[in-house]
C-alpha positions in Angstrom: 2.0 86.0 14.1 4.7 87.9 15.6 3.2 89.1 19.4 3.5 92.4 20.5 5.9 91.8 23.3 8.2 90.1 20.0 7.7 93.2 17.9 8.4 95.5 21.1 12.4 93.8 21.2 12.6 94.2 18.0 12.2 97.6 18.0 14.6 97.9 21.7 17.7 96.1 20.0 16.9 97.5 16.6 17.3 100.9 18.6 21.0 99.5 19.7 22.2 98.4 16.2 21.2 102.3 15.1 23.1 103.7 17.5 26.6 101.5 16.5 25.6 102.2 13.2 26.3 105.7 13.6 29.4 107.4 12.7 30.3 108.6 16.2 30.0 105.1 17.1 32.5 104.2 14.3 35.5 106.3 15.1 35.3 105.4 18.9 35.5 101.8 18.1 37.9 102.5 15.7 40.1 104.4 18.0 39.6 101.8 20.5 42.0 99.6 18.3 44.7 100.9 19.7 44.2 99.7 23.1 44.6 95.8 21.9 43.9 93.1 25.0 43.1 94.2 28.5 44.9 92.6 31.3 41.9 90.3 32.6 41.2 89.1 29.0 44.5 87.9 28.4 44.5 86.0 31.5 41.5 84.6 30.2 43.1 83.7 26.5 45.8 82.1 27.9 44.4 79.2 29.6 43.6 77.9 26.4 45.8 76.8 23.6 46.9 78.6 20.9 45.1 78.0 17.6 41.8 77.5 19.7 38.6 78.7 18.5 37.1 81.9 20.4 34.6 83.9 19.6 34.0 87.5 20.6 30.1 88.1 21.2 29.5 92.2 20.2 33.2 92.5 18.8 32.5 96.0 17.3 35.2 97.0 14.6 37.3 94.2 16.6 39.8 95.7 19.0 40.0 92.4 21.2 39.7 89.9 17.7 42.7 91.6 16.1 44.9 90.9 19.4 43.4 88.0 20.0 44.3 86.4 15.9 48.1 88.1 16.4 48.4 85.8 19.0 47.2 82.6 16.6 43.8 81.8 18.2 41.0 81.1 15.2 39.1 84.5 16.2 35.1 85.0 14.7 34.1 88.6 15.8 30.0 89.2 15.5 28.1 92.1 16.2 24.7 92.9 15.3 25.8 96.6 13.8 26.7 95.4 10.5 28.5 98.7 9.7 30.9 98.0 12.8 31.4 94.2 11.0 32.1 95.8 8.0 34.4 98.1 9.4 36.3 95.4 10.9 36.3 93.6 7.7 38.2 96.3 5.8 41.0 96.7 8.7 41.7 93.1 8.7 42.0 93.3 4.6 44.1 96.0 4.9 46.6 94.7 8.0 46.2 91.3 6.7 45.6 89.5 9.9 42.9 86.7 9.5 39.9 87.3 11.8 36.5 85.9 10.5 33.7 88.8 11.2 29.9 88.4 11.2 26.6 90.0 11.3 24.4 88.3 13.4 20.6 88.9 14.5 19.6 88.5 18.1 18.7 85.8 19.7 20.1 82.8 17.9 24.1 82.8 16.7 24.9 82.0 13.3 26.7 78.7 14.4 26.8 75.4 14.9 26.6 72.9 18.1 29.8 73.0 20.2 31.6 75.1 17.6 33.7 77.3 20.0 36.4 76.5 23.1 35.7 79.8 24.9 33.9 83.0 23.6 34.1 86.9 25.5 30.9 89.2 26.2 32.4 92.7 26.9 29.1 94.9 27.6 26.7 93.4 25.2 24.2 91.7 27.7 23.0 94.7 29.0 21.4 95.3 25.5 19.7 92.1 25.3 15.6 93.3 26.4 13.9 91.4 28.6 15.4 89.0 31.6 13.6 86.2 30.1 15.4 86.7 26.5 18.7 87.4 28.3 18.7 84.0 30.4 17.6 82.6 26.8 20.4 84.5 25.1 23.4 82.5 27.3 21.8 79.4 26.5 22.4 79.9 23.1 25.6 80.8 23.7 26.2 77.6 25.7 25.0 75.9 23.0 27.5 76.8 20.5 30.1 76.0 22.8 32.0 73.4 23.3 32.2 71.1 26.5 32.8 72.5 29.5 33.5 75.6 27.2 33.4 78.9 29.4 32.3 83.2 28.7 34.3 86.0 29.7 31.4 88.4 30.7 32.5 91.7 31.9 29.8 94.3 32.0 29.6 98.1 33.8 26.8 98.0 36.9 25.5 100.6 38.8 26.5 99.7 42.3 29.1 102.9 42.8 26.9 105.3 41.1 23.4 104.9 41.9 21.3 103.6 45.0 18.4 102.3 43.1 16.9 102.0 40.3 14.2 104.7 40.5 17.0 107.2 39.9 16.9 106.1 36.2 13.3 106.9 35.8 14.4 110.6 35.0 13.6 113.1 32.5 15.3 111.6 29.5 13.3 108.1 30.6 10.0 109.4 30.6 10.4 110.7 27.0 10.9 107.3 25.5 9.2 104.8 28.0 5.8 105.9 26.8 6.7 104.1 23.9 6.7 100.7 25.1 4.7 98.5 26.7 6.9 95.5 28.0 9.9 97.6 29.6 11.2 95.8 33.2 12.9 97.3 36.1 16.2 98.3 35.5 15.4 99.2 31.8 16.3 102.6 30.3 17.6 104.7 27.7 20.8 106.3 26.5 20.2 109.9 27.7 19.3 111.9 25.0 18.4 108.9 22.5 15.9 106.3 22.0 18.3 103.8 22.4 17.8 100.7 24.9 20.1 99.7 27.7 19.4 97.6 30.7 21.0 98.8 34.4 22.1 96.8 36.2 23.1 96.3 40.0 25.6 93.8 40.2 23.6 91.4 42.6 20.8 91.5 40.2 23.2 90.7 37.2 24.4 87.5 39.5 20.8 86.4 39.8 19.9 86.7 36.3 23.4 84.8 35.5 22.7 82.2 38.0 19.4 81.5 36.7 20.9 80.5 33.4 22.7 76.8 32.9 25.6 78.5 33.3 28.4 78.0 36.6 29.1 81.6 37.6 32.7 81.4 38.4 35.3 84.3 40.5 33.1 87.1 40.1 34.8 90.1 41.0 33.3 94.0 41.3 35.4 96.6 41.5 33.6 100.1 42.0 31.5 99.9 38.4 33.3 97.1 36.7 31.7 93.4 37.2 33.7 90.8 35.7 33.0 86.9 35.8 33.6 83.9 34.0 30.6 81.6 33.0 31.3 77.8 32.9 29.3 75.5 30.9 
């Protein structure tokens, strides 16, 4: 039997997947293509060689896949918005650059053992609910990689913008939170919609990373924007 605490994260990242679903979703992610690899991710890329295996956790209509396969790595985009996947699917057809893309339920990965040199998480694991499921959530994804196989994890925090976390609890909080039972500090909603996302401070994002199997390696915040690299 499914618990209610199981049901209730079902419901928080089924409330994510409607929100990429939706068209406004689409067309920002599409017109995100544009903007191919970011500075810090190529430096990433390129200590590995070409024709190595990535894989792009929350690749969205697959801005970083496409630059990524133009380069010659052997790119698999996932997301768990399967009209963003399928989005991504009909620009590779169409530009004819060979990028594998899947839809994939939270929390296991649709992979095998030690399947992948390196892999990217660009603001996904902020919509992973629970801390428990989120430590459980990298394991997984050190499982599918390969030894000593490391994550680019970049993800927006709150330490420029907010002073705690009681400044969330606001209008647009109260609305939804009655809904749920299980929500944990730091939890919140888009404002305006139902739709889960975890806040973060960045110290509390190195704990929860720490906790995990995972090497946190040259973390680096600058005003909003953590970035880090996981080693396995």
């Amino acid at each position: 039997m499914t618990s209610s605490s199981t049901q209730e994260s079902l419901r928080l990242l089924h409330s994510v997947k409607d929100k990429y679903n939706g068209p406004d979703e689409l067309d920002i992610r599409k017109g995100e293509l544009k903007n191919g690899i970011r500075e810090a991710e190529q430096a990433f890329a390129g200590k590995y060689p070409i024709n190595s295996r990535l894989l792009d956790i929350g690749c969205a209509t697959g801005r970083l896949c496409f630059a990524l396969a133009r380069q010659g790595y052997d790119v698999t985009g996932i997301d768990v918005a399967e009209k963003q996947i399928e989005q991504a699917g009909r620009t590779a057809e169409a530009e004819g650059v060979d990028v594998t893309f899947l839809q994939y339920e939270m929390p296991n990965l649709p992979f095998p053992d030690a399947s992948f040199a390196a892999a990217f998480m660009g603001n996904v694991y902020c919509y992973v609910p629970h801390r428990a499921s989120r430590i459980a959530f990298l394991e997984e994804v050190a499982r599918v990689l390969r030894p000593h196989g490391k994550v680019f994890l970049s993800q927006t925090v709150l330490d420029s913008v907010l002073e705690s976390y009681e400044d969330l609890y606001d209008d647009n909080h109260r609305k939804f939170a009655p809904d749920f039972e299980t929500l944990e500090e730091g939890d919140g909603f888009v404002l305006g919609a139902p739709q889960f996302l975890h806040f973060f401070f960045a110290e509390d994002l190195m704990a929860e990373l720490e906790a995990s199997s995972f090497q946190v390696v040259s973390p680096e915040l600058k005003k909003s924007d953590f970035k880090c690299v996981l080693r396995k």
